[in-house]
N, C-alpha and C positions, 0 to 999 in steps of 0.2 A: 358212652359205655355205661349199661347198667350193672352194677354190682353189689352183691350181697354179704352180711357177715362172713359167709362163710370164704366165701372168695376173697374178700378182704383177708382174712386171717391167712389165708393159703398163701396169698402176696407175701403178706407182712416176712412169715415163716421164713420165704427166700431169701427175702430180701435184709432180715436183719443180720445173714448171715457175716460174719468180717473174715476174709481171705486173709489169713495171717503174713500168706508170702507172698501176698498182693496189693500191702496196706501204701503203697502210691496211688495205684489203681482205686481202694474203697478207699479213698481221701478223695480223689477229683469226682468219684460216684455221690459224692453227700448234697452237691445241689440238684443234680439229680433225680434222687431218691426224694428232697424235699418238696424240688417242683412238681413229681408225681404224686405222691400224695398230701400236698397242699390242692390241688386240683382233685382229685377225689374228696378228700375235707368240703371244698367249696359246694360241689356238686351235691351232697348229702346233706348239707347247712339247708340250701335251695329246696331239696326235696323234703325236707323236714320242714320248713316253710309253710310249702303245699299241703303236704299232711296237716298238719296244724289248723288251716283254715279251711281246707276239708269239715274237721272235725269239729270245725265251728259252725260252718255252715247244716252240717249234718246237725250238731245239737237245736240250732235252729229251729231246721222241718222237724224235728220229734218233738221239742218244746211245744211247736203248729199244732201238730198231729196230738200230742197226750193232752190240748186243752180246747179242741174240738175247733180248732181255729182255722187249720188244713186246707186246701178245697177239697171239695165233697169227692171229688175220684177218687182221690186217696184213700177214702174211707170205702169207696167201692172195693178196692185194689186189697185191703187191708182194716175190715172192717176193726171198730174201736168203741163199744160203748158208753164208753163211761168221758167224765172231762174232769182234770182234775185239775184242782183250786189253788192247794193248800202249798206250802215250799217243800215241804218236807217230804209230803206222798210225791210232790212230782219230782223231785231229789233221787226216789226210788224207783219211779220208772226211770229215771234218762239213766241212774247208777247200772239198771237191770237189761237197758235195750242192748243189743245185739250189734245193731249197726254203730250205735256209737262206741259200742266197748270196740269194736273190730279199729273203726278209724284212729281209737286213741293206744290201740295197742301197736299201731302204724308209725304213731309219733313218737311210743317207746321206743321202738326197734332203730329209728333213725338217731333218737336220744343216743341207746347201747354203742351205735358206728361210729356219733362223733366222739363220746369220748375214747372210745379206742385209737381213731385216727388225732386223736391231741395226745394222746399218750407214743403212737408213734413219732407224732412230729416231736414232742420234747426227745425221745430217743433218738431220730437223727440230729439233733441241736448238739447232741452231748456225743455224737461219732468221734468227733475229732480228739475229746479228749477220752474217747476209749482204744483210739489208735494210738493216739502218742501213749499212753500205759501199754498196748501192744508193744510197741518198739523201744520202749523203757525195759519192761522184759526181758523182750530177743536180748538188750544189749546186754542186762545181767547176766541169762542163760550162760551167755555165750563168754562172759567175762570182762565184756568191755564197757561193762557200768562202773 
C-alpha cells in the first residue's frame, strides 16, 4: 500500500476519533489501530532508507560529474565545462543541483511521516488512559463518581 502525507492524515482524522458510547468497542480497537500503523511506520522507515541512499548515490555521480570524473556520455548528455577543485565551490554546486536538492527533499518528506506516525503511535499508547478519563466522566456526569 503506497501512502502519502496526506492520506496519512485523512487516516489519522478517522481514526483518532474515540466513540464515547462505544469505549468497550475503542478499547479492544487500540491494538488494532497500533498494529496498523506501526506497519505503515515500518514501511516509511524502509522508504526513507531508500531515499537516503538514493541521495547518496545521487551526490556521488554529481560529485563524478562537477569534477570532470563522469564517463564522458554524461558530459554528452549534459555538457559541464568547467571541473571543480576546491571544497567549498564544490559545496555549492552539489548545495545548487537540482537532482540532489529533489532526492534530499524526498528524505524530508519521509523524515515529516515518521514523526507524525511516532506521534500517532504515542497517542494510541496513551488511548487507554484517555478512555478510562472518558468513563471517569460519564460516571461524574451522570452522578455515580
Amino acid at each position: 500500500m503506497m501512502i502519502d502525507l496526506e492520506k496519512l492524515q485523512n487516516m489519522w482524522e478517522k481514526d483518532s476519533q474515540i466513540d464515547p458510547d462505544n469505549l468497550h468497542q475503542e478499547s479492544l480497537n487500540i491494538p488494532i489501530l497500533h498494529a496498523k500503523y506501526f506497519e505503515v511506520y515500518n514501511n516509511i522507515l524502509l522508504l526513507r532508507a531508500r531515499a537516503d541512499q538514493h541521495k547518496k548515490n545521487i551526490r556521488h555521480s554529481r560529485y563524478e560529474y562537477f569534477t570532470g570524473k563522469a564517463d564522458p556520455e554524461v558530459y554528452i548528455e549534459e555538457p559541464f565545462g568547467k571541473k571543480i577543485r576546491d571544497k567549498e565551490t564544490m559545496q555549492k554546486y552539489l548545495d545548487a543541483d537540482e537532482k540532489l536538492s529533489n532526492a534530499g527533499l524526498k528524505v524530508q518528506y519521509y523524515d515529516v511521516m515518521i514523526k507524525y506516525l511516532e506521534d500517532i503511535i504515542k497517542s494510541i499508547h496513551n488511548r487507554t488512559f484517555q478512555i478510562k478519563n472518558a468513563i471517569e466522566y460519564m460516571k461524574f456526569q451522570s452522578g455515580m463518581g
